[in-house]
C-alpha positions in Angstrom: 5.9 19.7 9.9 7.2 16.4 11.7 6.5 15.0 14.6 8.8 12.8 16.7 6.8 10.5 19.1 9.1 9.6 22.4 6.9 8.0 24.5 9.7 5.0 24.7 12.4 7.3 26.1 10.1 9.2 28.4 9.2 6.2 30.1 13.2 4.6 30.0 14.5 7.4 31.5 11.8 7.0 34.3 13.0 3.4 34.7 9.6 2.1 32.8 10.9 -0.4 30.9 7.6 -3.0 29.9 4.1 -2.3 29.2 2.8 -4.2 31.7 4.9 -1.4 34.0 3.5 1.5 31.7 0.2 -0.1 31.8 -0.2 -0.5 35.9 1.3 2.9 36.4 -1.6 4.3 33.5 -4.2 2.5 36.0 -2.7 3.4 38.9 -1.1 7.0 39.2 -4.5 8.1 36.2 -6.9 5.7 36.7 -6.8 4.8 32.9 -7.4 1.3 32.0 -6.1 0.3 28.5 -5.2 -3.1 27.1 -2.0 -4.5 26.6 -1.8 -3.6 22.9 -3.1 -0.1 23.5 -0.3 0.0 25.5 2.3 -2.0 23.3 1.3 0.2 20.2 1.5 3.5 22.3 5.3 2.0 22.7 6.5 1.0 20.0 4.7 2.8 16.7 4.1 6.7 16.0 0.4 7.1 16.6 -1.2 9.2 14.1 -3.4 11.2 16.9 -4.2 10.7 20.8 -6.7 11.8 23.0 -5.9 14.7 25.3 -7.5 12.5 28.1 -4.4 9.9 26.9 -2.0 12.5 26.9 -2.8 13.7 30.4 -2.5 10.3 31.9 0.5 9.3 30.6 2.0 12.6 31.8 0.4 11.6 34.9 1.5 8.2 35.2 5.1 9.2 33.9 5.4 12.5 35.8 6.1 14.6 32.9 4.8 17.3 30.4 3.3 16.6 26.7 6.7 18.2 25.4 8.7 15.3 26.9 6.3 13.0 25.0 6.9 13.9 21.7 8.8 17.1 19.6 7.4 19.0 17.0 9.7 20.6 14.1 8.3 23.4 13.2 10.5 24.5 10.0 8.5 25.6 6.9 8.4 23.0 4.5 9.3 24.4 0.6 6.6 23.9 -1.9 7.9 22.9 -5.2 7.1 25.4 -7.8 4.6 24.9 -10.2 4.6 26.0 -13.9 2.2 28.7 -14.7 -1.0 27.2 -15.8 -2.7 28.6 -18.9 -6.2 29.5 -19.6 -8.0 27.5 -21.8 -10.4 29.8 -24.5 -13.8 28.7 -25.0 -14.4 26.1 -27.1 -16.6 27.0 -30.5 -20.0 25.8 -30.5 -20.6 22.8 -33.0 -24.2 22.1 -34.3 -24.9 19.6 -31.9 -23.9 21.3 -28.9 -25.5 24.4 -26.8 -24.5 27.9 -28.7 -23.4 31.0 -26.7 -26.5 33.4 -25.7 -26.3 36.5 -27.8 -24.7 39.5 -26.3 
């Protein structure tokens, strides 16, 4: 599964071009404070997760939905196929070792 992060093109189409803009519309329009590289790195990298509080304000600030902020493909992903593995036998026990318990 891949996901494509498009925070940059929400926020271009909606004229937000900085993220000084991005971060004064967070504080505004959702009352969310975050620091300039919060802001910087929620621009310009693929974040590996983000709060749901996140989420909602930059839908908030950006007047849009979490699906304009970043796609999902969903297409099964092949496995490779992997040669039958075979069983080892028991080992015999040598002198030294433990011995099987007698049936």
């Amino acid at each position: 599964m891949k996901i494509r992060w498009k925070l940059r093109m929400a926020a271009a189409q909606r004229e937000v071009w900085t993220g000084a803009q991005l971060r004064r519309l967070l504080a505004d329009k959702a009352g969310l404070e975050l620091s300039a590289a919060s802001v910087s790195a929620l621009l310009t990298k693929e974040p590996t997760q983000v709060k749901l509080s996140t989420l909602a304000a930059l839908c908030t600030a950006l007047e849009c939905s979490p699906n304009d902020l970043f796609e999902v493909d969903t297409t099964p992903v092949e496995r490779p196929v992997r040669p039958p593995q075979s069983v080892a036998e028991p080992k015999a026990a040598s002198s030294g070792g433990r011995s099987m318990p007698p049936l």
